[in-house]
Backbone as a printed PyTorch tensor [residue, N CA C, xyz], in Angstrom:
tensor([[[ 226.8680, -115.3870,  -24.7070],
         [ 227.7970, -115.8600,  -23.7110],
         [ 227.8500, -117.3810,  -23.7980]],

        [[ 228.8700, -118.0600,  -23.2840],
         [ 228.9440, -119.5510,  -23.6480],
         [ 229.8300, -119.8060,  -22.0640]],

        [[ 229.5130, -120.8790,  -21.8500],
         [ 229.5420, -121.7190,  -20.5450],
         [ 229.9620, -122.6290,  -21.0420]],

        [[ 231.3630, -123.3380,  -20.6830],
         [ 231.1890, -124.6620,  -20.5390],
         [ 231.5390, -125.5520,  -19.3010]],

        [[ 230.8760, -126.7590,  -19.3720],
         [ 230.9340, -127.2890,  -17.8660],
         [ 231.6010, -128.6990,  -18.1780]],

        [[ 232.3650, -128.6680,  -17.1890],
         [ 233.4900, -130.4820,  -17.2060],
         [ 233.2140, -131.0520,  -15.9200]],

        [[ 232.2920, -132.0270,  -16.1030],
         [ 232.3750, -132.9570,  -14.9460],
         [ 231.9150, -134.6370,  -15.4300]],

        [[ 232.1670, -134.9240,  -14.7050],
         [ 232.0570, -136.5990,  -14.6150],
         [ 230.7470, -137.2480,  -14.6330]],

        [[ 229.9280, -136.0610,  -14.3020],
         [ 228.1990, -136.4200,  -14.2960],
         [ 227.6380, -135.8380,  -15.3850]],

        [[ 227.5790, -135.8140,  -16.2950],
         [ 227.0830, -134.4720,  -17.5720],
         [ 225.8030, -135.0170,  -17.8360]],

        [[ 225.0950, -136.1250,  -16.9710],
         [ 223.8140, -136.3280,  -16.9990],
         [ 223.0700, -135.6030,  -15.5730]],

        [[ 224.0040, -135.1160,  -14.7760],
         [ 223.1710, -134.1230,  -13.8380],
         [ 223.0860, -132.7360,  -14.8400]],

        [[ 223.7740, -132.2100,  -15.2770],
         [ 223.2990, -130.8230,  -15.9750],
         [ 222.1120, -131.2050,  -16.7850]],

        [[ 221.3580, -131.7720,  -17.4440],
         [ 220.3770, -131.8440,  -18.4050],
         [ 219.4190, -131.4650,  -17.5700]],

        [[ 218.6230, -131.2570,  -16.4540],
         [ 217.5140, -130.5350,  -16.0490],
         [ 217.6150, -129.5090,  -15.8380]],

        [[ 219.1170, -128.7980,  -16.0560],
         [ 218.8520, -127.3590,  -15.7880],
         [ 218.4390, -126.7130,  -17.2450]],

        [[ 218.4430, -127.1670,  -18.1720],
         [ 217.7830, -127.2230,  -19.5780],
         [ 216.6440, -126.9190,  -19.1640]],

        [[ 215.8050, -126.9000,  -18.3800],
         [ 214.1920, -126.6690,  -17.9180],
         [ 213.9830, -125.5220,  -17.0480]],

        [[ 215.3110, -125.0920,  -16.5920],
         [ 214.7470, -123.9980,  -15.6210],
         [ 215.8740, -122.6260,  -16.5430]],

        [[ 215.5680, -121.5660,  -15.7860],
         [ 215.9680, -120.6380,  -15.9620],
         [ 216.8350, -120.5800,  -17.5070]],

        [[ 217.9640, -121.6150,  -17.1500],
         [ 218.8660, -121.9620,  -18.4710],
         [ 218.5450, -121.6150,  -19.5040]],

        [[ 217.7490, -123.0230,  -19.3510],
         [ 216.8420, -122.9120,  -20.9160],
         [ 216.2300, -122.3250,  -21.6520]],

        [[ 215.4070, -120.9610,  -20.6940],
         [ 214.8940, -119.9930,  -21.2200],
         [ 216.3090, -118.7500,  -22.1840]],

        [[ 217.2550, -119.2290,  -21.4470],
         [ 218.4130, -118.6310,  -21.8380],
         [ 218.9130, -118.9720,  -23.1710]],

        [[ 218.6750, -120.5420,  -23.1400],
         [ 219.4570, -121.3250,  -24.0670],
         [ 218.1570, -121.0270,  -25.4370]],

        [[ 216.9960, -120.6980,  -24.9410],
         [ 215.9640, -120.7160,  -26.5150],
         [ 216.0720, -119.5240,  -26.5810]],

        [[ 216.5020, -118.0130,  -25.9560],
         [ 216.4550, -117.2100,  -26.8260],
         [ 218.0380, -116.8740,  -27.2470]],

        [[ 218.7130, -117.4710,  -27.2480],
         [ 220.1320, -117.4300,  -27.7420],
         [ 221.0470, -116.6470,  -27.0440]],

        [[ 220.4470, -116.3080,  -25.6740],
         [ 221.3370, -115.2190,  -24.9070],
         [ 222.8280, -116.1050,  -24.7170]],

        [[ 222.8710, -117.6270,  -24.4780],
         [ 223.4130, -118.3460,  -23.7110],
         [ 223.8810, -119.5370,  -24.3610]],

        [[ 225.0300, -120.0590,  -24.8820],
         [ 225.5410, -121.5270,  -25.1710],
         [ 226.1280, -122.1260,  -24.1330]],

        [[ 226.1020, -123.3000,  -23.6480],
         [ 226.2540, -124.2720,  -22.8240],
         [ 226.8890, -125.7000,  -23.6970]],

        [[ 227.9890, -125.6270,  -22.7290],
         [ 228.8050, -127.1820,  -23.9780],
         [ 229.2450, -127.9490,  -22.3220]],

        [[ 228.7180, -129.2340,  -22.4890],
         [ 228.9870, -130.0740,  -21.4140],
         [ 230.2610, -130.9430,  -21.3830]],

        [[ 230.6930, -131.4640,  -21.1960],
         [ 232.0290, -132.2250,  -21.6580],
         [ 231.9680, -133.0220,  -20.4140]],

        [[ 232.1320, -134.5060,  -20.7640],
         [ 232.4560, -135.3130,  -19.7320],
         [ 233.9530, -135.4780,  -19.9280]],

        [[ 234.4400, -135.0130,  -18.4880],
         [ 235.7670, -135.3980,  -18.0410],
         [ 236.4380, -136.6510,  -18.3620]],

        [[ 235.4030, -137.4370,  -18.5190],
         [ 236.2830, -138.9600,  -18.6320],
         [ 236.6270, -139.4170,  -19.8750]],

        [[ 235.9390, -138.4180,  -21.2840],
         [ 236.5550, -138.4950,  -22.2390],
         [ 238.1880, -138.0450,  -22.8410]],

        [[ 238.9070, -137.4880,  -21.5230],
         [ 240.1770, -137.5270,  -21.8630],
         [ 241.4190, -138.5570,  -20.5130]],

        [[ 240.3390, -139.1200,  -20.2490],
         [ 241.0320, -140.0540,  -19.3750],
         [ 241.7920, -141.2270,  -20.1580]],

        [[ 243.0580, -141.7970,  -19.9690],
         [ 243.9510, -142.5320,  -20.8430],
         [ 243.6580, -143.7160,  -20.1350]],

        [[ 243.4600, -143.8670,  -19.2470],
         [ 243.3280, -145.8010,  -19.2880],
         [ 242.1750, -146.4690,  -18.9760]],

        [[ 241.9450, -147.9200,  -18.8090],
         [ 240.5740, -148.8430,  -19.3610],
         [ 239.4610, -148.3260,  -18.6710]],

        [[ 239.5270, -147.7050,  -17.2640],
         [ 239.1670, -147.5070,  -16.6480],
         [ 238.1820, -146.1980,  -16.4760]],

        [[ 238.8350, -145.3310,  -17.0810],
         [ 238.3680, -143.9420,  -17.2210],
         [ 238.7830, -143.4020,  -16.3680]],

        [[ 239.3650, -143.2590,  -15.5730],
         [ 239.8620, -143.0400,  -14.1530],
         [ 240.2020, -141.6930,  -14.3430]],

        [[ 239.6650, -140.7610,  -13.4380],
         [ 240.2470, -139.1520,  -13.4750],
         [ 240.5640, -139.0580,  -12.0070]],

        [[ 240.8670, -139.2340,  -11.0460],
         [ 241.1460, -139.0810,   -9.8790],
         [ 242.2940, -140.2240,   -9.4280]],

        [[ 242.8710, -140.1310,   -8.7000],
         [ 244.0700, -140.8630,   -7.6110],
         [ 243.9920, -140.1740,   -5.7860]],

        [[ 244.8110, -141.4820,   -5.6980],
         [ 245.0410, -141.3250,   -4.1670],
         [ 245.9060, -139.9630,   -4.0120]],

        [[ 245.7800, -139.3380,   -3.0110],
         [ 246.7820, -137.9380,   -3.0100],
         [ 248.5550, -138.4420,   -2.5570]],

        [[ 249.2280, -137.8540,   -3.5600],
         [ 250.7860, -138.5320,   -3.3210],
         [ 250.7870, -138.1760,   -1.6230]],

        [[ 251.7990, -139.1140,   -1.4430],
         [ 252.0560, -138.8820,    0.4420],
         [ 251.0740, -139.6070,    1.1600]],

        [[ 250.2410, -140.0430,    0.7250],
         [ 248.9030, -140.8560,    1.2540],
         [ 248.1990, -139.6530,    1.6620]],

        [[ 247.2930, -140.5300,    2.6930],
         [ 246.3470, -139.7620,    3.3190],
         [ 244.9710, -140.2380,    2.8680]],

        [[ 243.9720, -139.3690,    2.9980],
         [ 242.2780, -139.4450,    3.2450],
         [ 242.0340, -138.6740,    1.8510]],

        [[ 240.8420, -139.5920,    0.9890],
         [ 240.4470, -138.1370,    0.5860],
         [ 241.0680, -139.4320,   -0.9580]],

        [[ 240.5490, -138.3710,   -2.6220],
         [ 241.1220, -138.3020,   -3.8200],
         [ 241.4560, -137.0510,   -4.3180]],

        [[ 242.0950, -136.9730,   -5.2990],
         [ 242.4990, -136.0690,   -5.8080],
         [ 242.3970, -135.7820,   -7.3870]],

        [[ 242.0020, -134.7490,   -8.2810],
         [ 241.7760, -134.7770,   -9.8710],
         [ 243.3790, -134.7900,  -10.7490]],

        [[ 243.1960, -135.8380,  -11.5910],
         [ 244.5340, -136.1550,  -12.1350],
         [ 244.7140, -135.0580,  -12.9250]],

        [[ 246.1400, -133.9910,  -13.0680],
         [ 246.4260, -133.3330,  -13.8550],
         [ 246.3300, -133.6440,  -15.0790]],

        [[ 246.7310, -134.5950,  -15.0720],
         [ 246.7240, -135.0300,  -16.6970],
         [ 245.6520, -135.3270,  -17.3830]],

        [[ 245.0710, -135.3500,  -16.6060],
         [ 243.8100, -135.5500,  -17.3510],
         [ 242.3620, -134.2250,  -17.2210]],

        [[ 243.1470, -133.3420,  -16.6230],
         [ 242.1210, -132.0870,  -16.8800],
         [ 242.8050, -131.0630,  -17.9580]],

        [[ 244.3270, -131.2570,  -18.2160],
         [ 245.1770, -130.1310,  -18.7230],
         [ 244.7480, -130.4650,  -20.3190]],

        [[ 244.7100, -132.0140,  -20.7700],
         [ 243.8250, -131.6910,  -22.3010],
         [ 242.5820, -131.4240,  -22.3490]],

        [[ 241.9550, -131.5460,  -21.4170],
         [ 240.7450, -131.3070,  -21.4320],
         [ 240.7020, -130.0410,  -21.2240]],

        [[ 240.9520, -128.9600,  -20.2690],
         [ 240.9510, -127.8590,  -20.7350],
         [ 241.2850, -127.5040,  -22.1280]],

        [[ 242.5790, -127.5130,  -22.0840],
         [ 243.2750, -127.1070,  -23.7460],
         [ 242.4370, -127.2090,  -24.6800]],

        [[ 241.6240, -128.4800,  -24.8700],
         [ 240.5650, -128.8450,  -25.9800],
         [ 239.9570, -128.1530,  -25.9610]],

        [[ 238.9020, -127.8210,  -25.0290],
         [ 237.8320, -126.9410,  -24.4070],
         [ 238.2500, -125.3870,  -25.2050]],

        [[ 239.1670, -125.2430,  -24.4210],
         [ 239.7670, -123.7920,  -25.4560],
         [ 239.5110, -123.5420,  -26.4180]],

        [[ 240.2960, -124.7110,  -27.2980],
         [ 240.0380, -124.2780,  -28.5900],
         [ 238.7800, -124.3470,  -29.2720]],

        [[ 237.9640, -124.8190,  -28.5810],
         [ 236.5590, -124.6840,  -28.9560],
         [ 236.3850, -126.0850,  -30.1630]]])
């Protein structure tokens, strides 16, 4: 089975490498592919989030910048 996980922190997943996971991940039941989100972010910034159109409270995850990142992800 293979997992993959997209977030902005891909240095919080590395201790789950020690628990349960990992026992997963050494006998090959389990692949795990981390992907930081901000590697398909387009400007200087890295920026994956915005203000929500209309204003308001709160951010929101930029489409555009999760839709290649999925897609990529896909194709493995």
């Amino acid at each position: 089975m293979r997992i993959d996980i997209v977030t902005i922190f891909p240095e919080y997943v590395e201790p789950l490498r020690h628990a349960l996971l990992g026992k997963a991940l050494e006998q090959g039941i389990l692949s795990v592919g981390v992907h930081d989100l901000r590697d398909w972010a387009q400007d200087a910034h890295k920026s994956v989030d915005d203000t929500p159109c209309g204003g308001g409270p709160g951010m929101v995850m930029k489409p555009t910048v999760w839709g290649p990142a999925l897609d990529d992800i896909a194709l493995g």
